[in-house]
C-alpha positions as CSV (number, residue, x, y, z in Angstrom):
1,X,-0.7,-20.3,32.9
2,X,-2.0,-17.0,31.5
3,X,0.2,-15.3,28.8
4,X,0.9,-12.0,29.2
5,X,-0.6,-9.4,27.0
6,X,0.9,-7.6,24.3
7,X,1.5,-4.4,25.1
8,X,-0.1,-1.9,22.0
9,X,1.8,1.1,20.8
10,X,0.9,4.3,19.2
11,X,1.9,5.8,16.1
12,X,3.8,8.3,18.5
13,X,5.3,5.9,20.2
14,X,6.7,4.5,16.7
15,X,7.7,7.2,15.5
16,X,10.2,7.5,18.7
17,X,11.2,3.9,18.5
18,X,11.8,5.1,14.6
19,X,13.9,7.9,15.8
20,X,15.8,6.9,18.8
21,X,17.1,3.5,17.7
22,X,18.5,1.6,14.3
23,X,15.2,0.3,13.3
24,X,15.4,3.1,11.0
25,X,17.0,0.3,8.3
26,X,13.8,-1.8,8.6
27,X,10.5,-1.7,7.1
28,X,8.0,-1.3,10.5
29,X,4.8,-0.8,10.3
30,X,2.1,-0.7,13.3
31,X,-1.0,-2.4,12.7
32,X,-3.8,-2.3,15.5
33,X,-1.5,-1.3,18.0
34,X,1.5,-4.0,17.1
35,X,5.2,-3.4,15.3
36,X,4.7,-5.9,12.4
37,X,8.1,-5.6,10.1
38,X,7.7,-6.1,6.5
39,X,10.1,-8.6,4.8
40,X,10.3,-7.5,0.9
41,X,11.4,-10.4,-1.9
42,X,13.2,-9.3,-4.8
43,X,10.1,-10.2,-6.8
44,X,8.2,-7.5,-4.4
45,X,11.2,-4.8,-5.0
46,X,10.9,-5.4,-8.7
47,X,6.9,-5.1,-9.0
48,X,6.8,-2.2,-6.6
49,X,9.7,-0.2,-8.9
50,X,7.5,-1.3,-12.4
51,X,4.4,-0.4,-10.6
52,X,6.0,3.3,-9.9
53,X,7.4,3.4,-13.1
54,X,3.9,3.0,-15.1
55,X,2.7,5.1,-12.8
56,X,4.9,8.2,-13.2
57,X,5.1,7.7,-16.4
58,X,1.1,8.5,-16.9
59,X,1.1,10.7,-14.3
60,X,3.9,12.6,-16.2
61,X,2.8,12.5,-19.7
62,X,-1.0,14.0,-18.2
63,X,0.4,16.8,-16.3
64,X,-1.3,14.9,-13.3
65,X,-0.3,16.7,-9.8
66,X,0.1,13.8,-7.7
67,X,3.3,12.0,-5.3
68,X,3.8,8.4,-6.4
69,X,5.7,6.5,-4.0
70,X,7.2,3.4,-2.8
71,X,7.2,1.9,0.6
72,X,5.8,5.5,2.3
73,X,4.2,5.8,5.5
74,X,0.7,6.3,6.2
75,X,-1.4,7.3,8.8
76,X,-5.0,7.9,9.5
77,X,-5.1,11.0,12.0
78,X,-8.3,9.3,13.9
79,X,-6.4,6.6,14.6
80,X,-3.2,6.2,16.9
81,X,-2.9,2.1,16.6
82,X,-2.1,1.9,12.6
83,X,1.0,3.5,11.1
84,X,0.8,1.1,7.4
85,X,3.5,1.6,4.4
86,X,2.0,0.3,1.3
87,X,4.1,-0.9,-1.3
88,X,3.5,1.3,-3.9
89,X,1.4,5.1,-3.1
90,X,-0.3,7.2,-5.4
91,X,-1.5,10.8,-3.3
92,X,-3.1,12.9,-5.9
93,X,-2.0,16.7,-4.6
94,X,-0.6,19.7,-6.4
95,X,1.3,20.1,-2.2
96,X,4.7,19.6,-1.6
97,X,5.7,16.3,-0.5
98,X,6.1,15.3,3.0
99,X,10.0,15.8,4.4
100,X,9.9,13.8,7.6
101,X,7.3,11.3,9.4
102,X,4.1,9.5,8.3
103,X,1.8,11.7,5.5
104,X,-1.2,12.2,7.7
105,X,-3.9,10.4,5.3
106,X,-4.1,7.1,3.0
107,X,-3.0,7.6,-0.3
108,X,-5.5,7.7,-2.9
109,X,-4.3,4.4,-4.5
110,X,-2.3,1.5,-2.7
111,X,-0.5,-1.4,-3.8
112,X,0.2,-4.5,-1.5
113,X,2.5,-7.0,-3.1
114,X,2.0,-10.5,-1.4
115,X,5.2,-11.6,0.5
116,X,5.8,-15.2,1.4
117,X,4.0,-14.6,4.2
118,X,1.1,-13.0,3.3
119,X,-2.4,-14.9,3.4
120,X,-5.1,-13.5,0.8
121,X,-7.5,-12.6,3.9
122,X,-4.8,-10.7,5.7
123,X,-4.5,-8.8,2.5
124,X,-8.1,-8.2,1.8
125,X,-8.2,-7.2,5.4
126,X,-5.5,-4.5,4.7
127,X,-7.0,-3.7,1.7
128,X,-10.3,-2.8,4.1
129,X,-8.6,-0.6,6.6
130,X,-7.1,1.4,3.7
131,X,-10.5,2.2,2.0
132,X,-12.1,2.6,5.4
133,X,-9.4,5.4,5.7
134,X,-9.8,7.8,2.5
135,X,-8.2,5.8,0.2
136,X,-10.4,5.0,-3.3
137,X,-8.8,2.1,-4.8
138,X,-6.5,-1.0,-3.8
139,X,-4.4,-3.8,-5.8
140,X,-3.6,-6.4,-4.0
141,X,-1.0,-8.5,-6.1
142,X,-0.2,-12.0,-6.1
143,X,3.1,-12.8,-7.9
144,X,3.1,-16.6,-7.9
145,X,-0.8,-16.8,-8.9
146,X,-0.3,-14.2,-11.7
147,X,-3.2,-12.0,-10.5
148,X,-4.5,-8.8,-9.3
149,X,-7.5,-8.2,-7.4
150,X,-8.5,-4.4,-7.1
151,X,-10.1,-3.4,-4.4
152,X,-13.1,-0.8,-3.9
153,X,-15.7,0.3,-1.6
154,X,-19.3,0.0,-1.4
155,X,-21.3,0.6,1.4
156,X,-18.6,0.1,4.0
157,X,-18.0,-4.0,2.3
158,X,-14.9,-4.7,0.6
159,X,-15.4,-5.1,-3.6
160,X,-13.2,-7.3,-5.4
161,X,-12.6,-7.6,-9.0
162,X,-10.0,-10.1,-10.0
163,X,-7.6,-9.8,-12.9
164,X,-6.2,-13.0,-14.1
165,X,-3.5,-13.2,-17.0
166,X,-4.6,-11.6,-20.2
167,X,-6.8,-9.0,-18.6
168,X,-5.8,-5.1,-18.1
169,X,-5.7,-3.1,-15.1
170,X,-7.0,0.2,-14.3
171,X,-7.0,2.8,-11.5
172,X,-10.5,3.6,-11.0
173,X,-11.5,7.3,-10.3
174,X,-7.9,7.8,-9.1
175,X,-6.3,7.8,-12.7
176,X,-9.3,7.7,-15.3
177,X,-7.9,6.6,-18.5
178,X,-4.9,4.5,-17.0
179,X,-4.5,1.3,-18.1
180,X,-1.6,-2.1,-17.7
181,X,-2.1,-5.0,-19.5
182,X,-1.5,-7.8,-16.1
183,X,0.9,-9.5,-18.8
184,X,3.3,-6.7,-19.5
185,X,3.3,-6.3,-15.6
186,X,4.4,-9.9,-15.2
187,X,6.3,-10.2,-18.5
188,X,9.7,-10.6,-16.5
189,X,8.4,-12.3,-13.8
């Protein structure tokens, strides 16, 4: 018996469903065409609020024009099948920030904390999509294993440089001069 085919949305399409029913209260996010909902941990709220708060922080104390946020939607105007929300945002603008639907590019930086449910290729593969779509640098952080990997580009293939326990974090290009020892960032974890 054939199964029958998933039917793909646009992000117009989700931003209707957003609109017109009470899936306003969850996290959904439209990845190549499909509603995916996010299911945050505690452990995933608490690294995505001390990820924003080292963030603003540097951000503030350099007089950096730029939105940090957490769990905002993103959307690639070339493409109508991917509506993503990472974790934690960095956009670096001196523009207002944006009052209602998706902002219409990939922030600069993006965090993705792993859930439960998250497999290490399906966050690399995330990781991809978002480079591949303006942004410049990606963490991908796994809470149980204790380590980052940040993410670049080069020539359209997917960079990784790991971070295990003792080593610092930076921000690339994106914030030059940042820096979060992985240990602080875990310290409560």
């Amino acid at each position: 018996m054939a199964q029958t085919p998933i039917k793909l949305i646009t992000t117009t399409e989700l931003e209707s469903l957003l609109q017109t029913h009470r899936s306003q209260e969850r996290l959904l996010e439209l990845v190549h065409g499909e509603v995916v909902e996010k299911m945050p941990t505690e452990i995933h709220g608490k690294l995505a609020a001390l990820i924003a708060y080292f963030f603003l922080t540097f951000i503030r104390n350099g007089n950096i024009a730029a939105h940090v946020g957490v769990e905002v939607r993103h959307e690639a105007s070339d493409d109508p099948y991917n509506s993503r929300i990472p974790d934690v945002s960095i956009r670096l603008t001196n523009q207002p920030p944006m009052i209602s639907g998706a902002v219409p590019m990939f922030p600069d930086l993006a965090v993705e904390i792993q859930s439960p449910q998250d497999r290490p290729h399906h966050m690399r593969e995330k990781a991809l999509y978002y480079l591949q779509h303006g942004s410049h640098v990606i963490w991908l952080i796994y809470p149980q294993a204790r380590r980052v990997e940040i993410c670049s580009l080069r020539e359209n293939h997917l960079v990784i440089r790991s971070i295990e326990t003792g080593g610092i974090l930076d921000a690339g290009n994106v914030l030059p001069g940042f820096s979060l020892a992985l240990d602080e960032l875990f310290a409560d974890i």
